[in-house]
C-alpha positions, 0 to 999 in steps of 0.5 A: 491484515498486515501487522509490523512493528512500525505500526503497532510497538514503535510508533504506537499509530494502531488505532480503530478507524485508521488505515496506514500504508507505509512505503517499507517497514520502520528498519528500511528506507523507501527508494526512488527510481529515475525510471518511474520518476517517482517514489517506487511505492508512490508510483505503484499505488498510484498505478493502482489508484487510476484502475489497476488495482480494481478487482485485484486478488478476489476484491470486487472489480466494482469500478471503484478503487479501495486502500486494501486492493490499491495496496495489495497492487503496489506492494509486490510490485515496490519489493520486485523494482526496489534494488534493496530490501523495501517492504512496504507494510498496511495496518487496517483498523477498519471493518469492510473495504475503504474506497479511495477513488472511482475509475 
C-alpha cells in the first residue's frame, strides 16, 4: 500500500472504502508532455486502463483492469518520462482489487 503525506497528514483524504491515485506526491508538480499530448500520469493510466495493465506484477490477467494494477502500470512509467522529479503516490482503503474497466 503506498502511504504519503498528501494523502494521510496533509489533506486528511485516508478513509475506508477510498481509493485515490494521485499524478505526484503533495510537494511535486504533475507534468505534461507535448509528445503524448496528455498529462504523463493521465496518459499512462489510461494506457493501462485500455489493457496493458491486465496481469501486470502478479495480478490475475482476468481481462479485466483494476485501480491497484492500472496504477502499479502508470506509476513507473510517469517517474522514467517526467524530466523532474514526479512521483505519482495511491492510497488504497479497500480490501481486495477495485476493477475499473474489462478489455
Amino acid at each position: 500500500m503506498w502511504f504519503w503525506a498528501f494523502i494521510t497528514a496533509r489533506h486528511n483524504l485516508a478513509e475506508e472504502g477510498r481509493i485515490i491515485l494521485a499524478a505526484s506526491r503533495w510537494n511535486e508538480y504533475a507534468y505534461g508532455d507535448s509528445g503524448l499530448k496528455n498529462g504523463i500520469f493521465s496518459y499512462y493510466l489510461t494506457q493501462g486502463l485500455k489493457g496493458l495493465a491486465d496481469g501486470i506484477n502478479g495480478y490475475m490477467k482476468n481481462n479485466e483492469v483494476s485501480a491497484e494494477e492500472a496504477f502499479t502500470y502508470a506509476a513507473p512509467l510517469t517517474t522514467a518520462r517526467a524530466r523532474n522529479p514526479q512521483h505519482p503516490q495511491m492510497y488504497d482503503g479497500i480490501p481486495g482489487e477495485v476493477t475499473l474497466t474489462k478489455v
